[in-house]
Short mmCIF file of the C-alpha atoms (twelve columns), coordinates in Angstrom:
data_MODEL
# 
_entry.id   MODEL 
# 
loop_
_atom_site.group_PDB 
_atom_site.id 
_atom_site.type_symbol 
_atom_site.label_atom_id 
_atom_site.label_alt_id 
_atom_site.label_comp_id 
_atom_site.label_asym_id 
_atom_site.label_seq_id 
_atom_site.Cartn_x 
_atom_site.Cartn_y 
_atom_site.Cartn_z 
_atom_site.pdbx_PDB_model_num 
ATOM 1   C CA . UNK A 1   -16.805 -2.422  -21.121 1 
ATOM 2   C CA . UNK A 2   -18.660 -1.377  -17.745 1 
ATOM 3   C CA . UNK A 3   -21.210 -3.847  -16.961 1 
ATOM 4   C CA . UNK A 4   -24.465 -2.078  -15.294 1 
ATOM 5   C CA . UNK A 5   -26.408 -4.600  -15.479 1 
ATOM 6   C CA . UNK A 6   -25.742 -8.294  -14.232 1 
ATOM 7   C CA . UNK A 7   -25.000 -10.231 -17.523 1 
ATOM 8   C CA . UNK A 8   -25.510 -14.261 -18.240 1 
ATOM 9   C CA . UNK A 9   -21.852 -16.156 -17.822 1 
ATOM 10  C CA . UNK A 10  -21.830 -20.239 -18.334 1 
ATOM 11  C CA . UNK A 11  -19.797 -20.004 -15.173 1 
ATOM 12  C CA . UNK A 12  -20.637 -17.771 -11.546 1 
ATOM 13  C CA . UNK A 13  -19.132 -14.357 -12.069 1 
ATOM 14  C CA . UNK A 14  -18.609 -12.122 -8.249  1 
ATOM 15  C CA . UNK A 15  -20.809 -9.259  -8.217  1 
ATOM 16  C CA . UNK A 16  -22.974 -7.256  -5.808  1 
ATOM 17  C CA . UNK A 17  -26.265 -8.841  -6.955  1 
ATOM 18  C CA . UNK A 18  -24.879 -11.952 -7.491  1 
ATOM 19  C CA . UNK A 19  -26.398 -15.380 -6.588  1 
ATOM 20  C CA . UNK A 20  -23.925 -17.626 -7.463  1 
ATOM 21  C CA . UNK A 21  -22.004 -16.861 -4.124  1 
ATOM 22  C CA . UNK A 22  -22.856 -17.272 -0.417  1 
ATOM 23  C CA . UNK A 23  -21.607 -14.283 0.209   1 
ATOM 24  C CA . UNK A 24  -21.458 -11.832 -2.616  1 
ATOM 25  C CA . UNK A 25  -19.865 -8.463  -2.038  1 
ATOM 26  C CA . UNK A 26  -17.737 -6.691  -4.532  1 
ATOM 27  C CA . UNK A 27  -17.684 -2.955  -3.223  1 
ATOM 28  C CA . UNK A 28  -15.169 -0.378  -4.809  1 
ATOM 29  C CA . UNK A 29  -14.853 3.246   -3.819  1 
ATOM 30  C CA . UNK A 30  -12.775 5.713   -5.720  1 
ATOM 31  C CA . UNK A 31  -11.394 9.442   -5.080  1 
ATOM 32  C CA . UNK A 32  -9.743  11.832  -7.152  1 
ATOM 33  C CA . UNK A 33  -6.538  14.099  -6.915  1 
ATOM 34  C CA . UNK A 34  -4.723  16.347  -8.743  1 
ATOM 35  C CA . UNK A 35  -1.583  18.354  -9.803  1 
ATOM 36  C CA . UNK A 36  -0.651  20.008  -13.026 1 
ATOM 37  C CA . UNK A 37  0.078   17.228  -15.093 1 
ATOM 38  C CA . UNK A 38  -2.164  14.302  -14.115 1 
ATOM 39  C CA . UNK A 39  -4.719  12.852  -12.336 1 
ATOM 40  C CA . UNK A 40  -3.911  10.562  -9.345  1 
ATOM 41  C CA . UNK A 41  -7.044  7.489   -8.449  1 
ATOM 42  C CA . UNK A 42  -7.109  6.464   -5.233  1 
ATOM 43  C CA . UNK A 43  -9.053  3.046   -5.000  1 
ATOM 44  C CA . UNK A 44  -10.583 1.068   -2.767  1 
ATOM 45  C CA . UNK A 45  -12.303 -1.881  -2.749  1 
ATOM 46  C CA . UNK A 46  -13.449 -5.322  -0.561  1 
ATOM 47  C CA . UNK A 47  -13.756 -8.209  -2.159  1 
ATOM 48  C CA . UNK A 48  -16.171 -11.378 -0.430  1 
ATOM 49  C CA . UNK A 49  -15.314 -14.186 -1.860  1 
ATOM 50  C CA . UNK A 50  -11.945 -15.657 -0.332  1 
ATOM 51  C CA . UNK A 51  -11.200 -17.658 -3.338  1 
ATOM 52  C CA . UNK A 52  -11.112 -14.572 -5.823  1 
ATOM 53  C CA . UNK A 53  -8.964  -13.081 -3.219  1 
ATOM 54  C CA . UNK A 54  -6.383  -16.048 -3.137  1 
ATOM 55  C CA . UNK A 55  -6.409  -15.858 -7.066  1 
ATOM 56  C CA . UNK A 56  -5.911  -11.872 -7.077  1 
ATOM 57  C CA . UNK A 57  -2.606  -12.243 -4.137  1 
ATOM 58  C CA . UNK A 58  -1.360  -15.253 -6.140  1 
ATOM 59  C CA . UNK A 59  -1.421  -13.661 -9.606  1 
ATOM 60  C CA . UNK A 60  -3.801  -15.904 -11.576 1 
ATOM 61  C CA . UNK A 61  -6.175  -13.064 -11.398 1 
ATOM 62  C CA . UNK A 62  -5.745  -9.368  -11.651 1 
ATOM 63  C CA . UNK A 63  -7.535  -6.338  -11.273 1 
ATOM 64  C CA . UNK A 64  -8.415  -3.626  -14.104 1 
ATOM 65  C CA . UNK A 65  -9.691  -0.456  -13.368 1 
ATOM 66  C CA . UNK A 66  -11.998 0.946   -16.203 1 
ATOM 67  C CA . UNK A 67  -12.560 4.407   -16.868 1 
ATOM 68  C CA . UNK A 68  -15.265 5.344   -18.962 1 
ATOM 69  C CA . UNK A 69  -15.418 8.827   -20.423 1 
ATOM 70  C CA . UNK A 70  -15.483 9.962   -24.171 1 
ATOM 71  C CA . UNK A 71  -13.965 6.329   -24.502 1 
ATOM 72  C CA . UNK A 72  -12.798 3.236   -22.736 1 
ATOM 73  C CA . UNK A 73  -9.711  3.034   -20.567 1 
ATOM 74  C CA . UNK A 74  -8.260  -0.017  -19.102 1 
ATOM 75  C CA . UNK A 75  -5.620  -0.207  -16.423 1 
ATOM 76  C CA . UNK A 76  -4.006  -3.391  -14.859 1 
ATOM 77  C CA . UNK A 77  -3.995  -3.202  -11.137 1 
ATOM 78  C CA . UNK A 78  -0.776  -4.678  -8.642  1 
ATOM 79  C CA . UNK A 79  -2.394  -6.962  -5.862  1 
ATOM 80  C CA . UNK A 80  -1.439  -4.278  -3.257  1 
ATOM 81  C CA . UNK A 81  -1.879  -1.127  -5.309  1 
ATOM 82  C CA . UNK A 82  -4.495  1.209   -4.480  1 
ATOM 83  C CA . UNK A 83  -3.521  4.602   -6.521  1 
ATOM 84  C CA . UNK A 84  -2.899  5.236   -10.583 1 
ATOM 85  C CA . UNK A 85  -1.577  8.156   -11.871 1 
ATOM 86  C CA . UNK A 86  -2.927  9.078   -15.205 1 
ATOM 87  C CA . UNK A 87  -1.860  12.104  -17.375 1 
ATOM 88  C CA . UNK A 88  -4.097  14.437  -18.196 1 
ATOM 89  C CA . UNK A 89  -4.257  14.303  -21.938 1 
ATOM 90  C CA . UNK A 90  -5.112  10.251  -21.559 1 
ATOM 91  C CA . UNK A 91  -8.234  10.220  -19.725 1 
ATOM 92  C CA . UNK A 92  -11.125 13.048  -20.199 1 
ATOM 93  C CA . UNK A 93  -13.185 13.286  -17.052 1 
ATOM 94  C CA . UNK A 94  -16.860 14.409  -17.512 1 
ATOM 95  C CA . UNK A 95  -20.135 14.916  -15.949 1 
ATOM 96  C CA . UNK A 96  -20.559 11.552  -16.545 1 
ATOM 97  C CA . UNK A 97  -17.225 9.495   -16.355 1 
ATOM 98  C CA . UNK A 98  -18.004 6.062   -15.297 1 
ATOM 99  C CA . UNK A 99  -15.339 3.699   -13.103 1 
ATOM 100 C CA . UNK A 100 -15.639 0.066   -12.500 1 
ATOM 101 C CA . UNK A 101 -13.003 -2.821  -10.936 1 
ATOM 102 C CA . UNK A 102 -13.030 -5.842  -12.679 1 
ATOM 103 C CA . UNK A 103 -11.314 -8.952  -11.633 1 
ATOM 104 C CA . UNK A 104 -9.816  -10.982 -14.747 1 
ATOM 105 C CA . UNK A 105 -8.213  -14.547 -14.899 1 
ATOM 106 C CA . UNK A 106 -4.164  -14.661 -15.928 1 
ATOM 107 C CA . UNK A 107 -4.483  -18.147 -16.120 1 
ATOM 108 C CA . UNK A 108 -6.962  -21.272 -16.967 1 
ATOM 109 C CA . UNK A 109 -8.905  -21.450 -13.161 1 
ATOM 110 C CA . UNK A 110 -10.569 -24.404 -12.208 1 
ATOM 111 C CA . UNK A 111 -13.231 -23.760 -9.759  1 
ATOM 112 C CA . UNK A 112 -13.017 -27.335 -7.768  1 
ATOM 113 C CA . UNK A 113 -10.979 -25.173 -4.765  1 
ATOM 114 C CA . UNK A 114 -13.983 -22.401 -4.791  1 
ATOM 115 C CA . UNK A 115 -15.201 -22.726 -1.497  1 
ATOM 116 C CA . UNK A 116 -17.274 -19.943 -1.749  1 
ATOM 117 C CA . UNK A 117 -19.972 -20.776 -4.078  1 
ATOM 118 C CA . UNK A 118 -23.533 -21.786 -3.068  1 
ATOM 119 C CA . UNK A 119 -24.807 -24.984 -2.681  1 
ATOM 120 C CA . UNK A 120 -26.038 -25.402 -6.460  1 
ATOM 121 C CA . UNK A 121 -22.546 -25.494 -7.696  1 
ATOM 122 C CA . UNK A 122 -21.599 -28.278 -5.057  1 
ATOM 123 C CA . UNK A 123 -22.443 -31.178 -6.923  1 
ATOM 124 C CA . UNK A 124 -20.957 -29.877 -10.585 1 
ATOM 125 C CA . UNK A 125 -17.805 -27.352 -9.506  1 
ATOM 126 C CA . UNK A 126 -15.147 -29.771 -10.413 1 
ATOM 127 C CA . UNK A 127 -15.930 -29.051 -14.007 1 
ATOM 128 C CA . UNK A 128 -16.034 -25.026 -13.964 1 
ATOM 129 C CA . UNK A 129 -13.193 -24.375 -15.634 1 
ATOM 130 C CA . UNK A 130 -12.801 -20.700 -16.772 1 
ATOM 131 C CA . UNK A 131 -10.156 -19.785 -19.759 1 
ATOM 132 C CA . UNK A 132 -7.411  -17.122 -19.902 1 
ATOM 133 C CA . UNK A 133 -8.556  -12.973 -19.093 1 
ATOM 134 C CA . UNK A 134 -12.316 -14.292 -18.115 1 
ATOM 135 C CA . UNK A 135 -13.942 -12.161 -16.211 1 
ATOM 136 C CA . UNK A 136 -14.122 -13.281 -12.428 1 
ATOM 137 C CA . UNK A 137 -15.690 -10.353 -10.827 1 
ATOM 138 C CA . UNK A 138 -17.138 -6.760  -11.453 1 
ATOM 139 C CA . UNK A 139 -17.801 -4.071  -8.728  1 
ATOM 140 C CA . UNK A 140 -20.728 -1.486  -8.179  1 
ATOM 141 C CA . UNK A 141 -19.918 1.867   -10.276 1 
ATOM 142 C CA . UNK A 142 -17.989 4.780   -9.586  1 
ATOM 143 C CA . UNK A 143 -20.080 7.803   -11.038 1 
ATOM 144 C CA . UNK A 144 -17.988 11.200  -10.650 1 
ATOM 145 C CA . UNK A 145 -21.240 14.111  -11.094 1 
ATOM 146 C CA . UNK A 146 -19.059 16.834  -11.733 1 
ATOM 147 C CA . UNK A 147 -15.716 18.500  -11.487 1 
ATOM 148 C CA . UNK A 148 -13.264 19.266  -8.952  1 
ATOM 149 C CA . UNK A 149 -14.309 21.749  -6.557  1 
ATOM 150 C CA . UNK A 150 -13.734 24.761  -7.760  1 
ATOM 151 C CA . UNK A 151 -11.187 27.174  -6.305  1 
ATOM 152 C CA . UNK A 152 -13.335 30.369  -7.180  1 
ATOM 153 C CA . UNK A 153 -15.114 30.093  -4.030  1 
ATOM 154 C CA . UNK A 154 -11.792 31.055  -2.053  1 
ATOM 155 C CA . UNK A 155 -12.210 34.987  -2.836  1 
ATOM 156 C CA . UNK A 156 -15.011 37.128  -2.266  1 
ATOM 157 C CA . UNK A 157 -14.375 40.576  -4.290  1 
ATOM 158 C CA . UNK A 158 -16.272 43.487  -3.163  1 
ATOM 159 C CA . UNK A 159 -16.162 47.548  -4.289  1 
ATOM 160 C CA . UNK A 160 -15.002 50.180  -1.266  1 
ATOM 161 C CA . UNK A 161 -15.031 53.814  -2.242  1 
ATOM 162 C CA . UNK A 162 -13.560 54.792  1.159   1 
ATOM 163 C CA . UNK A 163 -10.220 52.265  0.878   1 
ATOM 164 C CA . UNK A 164 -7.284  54.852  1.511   1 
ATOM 165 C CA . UNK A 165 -5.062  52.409  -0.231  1 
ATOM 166 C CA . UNK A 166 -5.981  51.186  -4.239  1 
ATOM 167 C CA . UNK A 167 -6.885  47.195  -2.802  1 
ATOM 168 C CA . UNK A 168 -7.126  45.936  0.682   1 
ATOM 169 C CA . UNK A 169 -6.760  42.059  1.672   1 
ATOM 170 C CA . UNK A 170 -8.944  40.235  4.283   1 
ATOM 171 C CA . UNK A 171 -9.260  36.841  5.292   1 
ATOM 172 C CA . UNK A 172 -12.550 35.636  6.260   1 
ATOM 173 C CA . UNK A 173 -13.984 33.000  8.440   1 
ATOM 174 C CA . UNK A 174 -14.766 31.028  4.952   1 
ATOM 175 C CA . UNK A 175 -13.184 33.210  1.894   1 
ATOM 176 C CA . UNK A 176 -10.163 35.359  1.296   1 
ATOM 177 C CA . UNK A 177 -11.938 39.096  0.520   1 
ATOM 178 C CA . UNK A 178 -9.890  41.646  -1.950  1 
ATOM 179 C CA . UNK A 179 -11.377 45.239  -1.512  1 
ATOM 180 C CA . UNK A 180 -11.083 47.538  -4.255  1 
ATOM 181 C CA . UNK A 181 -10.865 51.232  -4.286  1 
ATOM 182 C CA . UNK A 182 -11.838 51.103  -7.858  1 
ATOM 183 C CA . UNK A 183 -13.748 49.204  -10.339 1 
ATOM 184 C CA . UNK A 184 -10.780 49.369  -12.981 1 
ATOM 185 C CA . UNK A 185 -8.026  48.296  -10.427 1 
ATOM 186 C CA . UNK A 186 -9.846  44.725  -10.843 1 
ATOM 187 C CA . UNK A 187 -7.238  43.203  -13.639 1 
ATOM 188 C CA . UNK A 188 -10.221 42.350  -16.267 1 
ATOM 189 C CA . UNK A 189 -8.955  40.800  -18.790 1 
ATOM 190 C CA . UNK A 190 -5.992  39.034  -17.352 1 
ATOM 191 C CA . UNK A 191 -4.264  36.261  -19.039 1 
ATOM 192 C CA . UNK A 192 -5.131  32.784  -17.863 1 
ATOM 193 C CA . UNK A 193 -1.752  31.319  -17.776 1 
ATOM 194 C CA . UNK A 194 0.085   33.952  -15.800 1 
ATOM 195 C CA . UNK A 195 -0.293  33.228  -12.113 1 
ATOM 196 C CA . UNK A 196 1.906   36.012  -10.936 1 
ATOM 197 C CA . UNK A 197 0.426   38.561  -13.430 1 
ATOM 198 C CA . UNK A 198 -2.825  38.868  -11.265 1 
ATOM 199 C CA . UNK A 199 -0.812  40.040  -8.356  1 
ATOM 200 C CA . UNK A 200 -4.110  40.270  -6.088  1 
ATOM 201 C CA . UNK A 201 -4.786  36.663  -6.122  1 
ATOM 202 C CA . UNK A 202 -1.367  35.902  -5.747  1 
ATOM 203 C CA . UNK A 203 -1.180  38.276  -2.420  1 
ATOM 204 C CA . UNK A 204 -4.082  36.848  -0.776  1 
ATOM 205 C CA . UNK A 205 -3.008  33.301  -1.580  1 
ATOM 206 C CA . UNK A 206 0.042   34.063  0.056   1 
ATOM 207 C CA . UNK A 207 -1.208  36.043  3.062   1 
ATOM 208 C CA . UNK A 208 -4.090  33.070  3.527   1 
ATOM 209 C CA . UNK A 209 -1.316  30.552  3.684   1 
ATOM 210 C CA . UNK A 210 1.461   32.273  5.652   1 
ATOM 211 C CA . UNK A 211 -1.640  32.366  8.048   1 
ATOM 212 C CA . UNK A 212 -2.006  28.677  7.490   1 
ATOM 213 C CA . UNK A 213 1.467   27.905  8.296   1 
ATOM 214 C CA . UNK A 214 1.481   29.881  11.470  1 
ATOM 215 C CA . UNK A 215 -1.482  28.256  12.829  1 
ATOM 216 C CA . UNK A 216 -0.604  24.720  11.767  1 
ATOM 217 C CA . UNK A 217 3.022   24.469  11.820  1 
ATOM 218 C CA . UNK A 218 4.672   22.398  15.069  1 
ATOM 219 C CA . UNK A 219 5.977   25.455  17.777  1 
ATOM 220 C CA . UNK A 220 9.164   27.312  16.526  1 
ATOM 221 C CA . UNK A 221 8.590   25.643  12.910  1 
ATOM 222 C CA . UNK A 222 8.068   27.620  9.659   1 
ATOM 223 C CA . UNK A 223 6.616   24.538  8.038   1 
ATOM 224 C CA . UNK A 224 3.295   22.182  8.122   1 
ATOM 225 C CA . UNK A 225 3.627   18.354  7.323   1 
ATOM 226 C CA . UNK A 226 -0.295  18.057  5.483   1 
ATOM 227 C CA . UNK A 227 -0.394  14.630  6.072   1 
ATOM 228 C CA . UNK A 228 0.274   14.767  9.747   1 
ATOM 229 C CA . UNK A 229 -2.808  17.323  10.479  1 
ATOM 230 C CA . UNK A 230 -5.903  17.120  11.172  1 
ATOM 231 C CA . UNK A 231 -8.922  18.349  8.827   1 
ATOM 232 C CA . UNK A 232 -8.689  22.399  9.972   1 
ATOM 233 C CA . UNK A 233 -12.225 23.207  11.643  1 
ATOM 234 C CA . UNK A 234 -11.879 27.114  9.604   1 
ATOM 235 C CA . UNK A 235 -13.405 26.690  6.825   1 
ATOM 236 C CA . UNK A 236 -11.429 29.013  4.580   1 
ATOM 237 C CA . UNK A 237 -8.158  27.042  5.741   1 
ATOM 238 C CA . UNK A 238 -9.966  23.599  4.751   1 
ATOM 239 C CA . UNK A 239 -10.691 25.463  1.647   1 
ATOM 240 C CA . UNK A 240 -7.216  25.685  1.223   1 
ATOM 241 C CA . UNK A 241 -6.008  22.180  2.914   1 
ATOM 242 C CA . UNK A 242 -8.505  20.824  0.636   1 
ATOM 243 C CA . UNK A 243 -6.891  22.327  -2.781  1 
ATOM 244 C CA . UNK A 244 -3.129  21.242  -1.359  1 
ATOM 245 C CA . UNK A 245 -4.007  17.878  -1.007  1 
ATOM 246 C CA . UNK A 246 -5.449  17.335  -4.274  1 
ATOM 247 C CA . UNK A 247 -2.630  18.583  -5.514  1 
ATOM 248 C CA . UNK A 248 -1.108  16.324  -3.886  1 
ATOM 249 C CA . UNK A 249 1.168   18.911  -1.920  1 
ATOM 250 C CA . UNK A 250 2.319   17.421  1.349   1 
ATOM 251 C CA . UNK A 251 4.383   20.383  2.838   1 
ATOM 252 C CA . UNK A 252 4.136   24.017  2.582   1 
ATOM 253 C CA . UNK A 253 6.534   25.819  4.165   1 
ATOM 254 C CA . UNK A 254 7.782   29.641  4.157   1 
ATOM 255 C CA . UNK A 255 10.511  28.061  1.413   1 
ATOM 256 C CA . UNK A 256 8.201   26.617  -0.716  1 
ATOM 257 C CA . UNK A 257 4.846   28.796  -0.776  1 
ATOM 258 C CA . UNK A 258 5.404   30.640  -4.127  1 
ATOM 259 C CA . UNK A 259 5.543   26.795  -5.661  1 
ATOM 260 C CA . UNK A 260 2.540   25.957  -3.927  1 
ATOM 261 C CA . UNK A 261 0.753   29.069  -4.417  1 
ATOM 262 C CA . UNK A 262 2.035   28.472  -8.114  1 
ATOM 263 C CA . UNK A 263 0.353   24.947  -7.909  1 
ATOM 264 C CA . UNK A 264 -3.268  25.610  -6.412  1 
ATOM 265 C CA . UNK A 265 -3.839  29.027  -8.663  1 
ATOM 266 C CA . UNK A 266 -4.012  27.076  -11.771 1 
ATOM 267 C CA . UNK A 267 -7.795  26.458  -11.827 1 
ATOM 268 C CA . UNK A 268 -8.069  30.114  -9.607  1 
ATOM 269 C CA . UNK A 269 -6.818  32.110  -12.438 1 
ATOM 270 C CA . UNK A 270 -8.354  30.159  -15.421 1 
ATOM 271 C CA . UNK A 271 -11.677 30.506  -13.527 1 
ATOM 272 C CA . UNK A 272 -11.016 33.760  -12.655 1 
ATOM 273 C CA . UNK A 273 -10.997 35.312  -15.748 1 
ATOM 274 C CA . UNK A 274 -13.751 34.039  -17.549 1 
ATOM 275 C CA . UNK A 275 -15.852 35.267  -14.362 1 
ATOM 276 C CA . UNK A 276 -14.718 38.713  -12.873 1 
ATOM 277 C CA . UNK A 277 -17.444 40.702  -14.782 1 
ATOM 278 C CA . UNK A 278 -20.027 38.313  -13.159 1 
ATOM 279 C CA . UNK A 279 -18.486 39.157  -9.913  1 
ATOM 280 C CA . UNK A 280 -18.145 42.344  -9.996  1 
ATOM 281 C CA . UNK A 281 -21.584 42.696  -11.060 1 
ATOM 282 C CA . UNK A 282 -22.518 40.688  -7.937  1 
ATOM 283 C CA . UNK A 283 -20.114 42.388  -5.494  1 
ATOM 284 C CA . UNK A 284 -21.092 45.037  -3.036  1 
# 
């Protein structure tokens, strides 16, 4: 369970309210990526208390990251291990989902080596004595208001009579712009699943990140290493660093941009389709 409240143990349990320690901080941060297939938690988190640290590096404590959705999800944590990867049809992430570190005992823990404690416990702490998976610690909560930023905001669709050609691709200071001759040219209808069957996303994906490589890539290169860059200042190429890496793409390259366009249209096209008439409506 996540605890969002501070609850009554017989023994002192680390939290960030907590004042059965000197010095009690139990802080977790968490961010989300993404590909296809799963969902990748990156997590963070700083832990006060010396002794609970000792436990966690020694293995007579652990800690379990808890996601709380539709239900309850509990995974054990490696001393050193800061991401999870979680398929998709495991976990459902809402509005709402809920994430919380707890720290649990492996082992019977006496609390006579707990330096950290306050002065109350002085006198008595050679007879805390905590059982097997107790619960040692629990951190602030991760609240996740929302999904994923949506893709959609990459194109900007707009109606021109006077287009010689049917469609016309531009790329903006913040969105990729597909110009239409016509109002039926605009694929309504399109199949969700079928990345290359809406061959004017796919074109401006591609022209946005053949852009992307050019400007980003090392001189006399045709690729870009993501993780090596810094944050592009353009917004419509942050846009699209933004989408690689949480897709967790880490090169794109002249080779491999149909895999990556592949990749990062997913949530394009699904959104796409359910909202083209809005768009169009709202186009110039």
């Amino acid at each position: 369970m996540i605890y969002k409240k501070d609850a009554n143990f017989p023994y002192p349990v680390l939290t960030n309210t907590s004042t059965s320690y000197e010095n009690s901080s139990f802080l977790l941060d968490v961010s989300l990526e993404e590909n296809t297939n799963d969902y990748r938690f990156v997590i963070n988190y700083d832990i006060s208390s010396p002794f609970i640290k000792q436990l966690i590096a020694t293995g007579a404590a652990e800690p379990i990251l808890i996601i709380q959705s539709k239900d309850n999800k509990f995974y054990k944590l490696e001393p050193n291990q800061n991401t999870i990867e979680v398929p998709k049809k495991r976990v459902s992430l809402n509005k709402r989902t809920s994430i919380q570190l707890h720290i649990q005992s492996t082992r019977e823990i006496n609390f006579s080596d707990n330096e950290d404690l306050t002065s109350f416990y002085e006198a008595f702490k050679d007879e805390i004595i905590v059982p097997k998976n107790a619960l040692l610690g629990f951190s602030n909560i991760v609240v996740f208001e929302g999904s994923i930023q949506n893709p959609l905001v990459l194109f900007e669709k707009k109606l021109d009579e006077t287009l010689s050609s049917d469609i016309k691709i531009e790329l903006g200071s913040e969105t990729i712009i597909i110009r239409y001759r016509k109002e039926e040219f605009q694929f309504n209808g399109i199949g969700s699943s079928q990345v290359f069957n809406n061959p004017y996303i796919y074109a401006g994906l591609r022209t946005a990140l053949q852009r992307f490589i050019s400007e980003y890539s090392e001189q006399g290169e045709d690729y870009v290493d993501l993780p090596q860059i810094t944050q592009p200042e353009n917004l419509l190429d942050f846009k699209l660093y933004q989408l690689m890496t949480k897709k967790m793409i880490e090169e794109v390259s002249i080779d491999n941009i149909d895999e990556v366009i592949s990749l990062i249209s997913n949530k394009i096209i699904e959104k796409y389709a359910g909202a083209i008439k809005e768009l169009i409506n709202n186009g110039n």
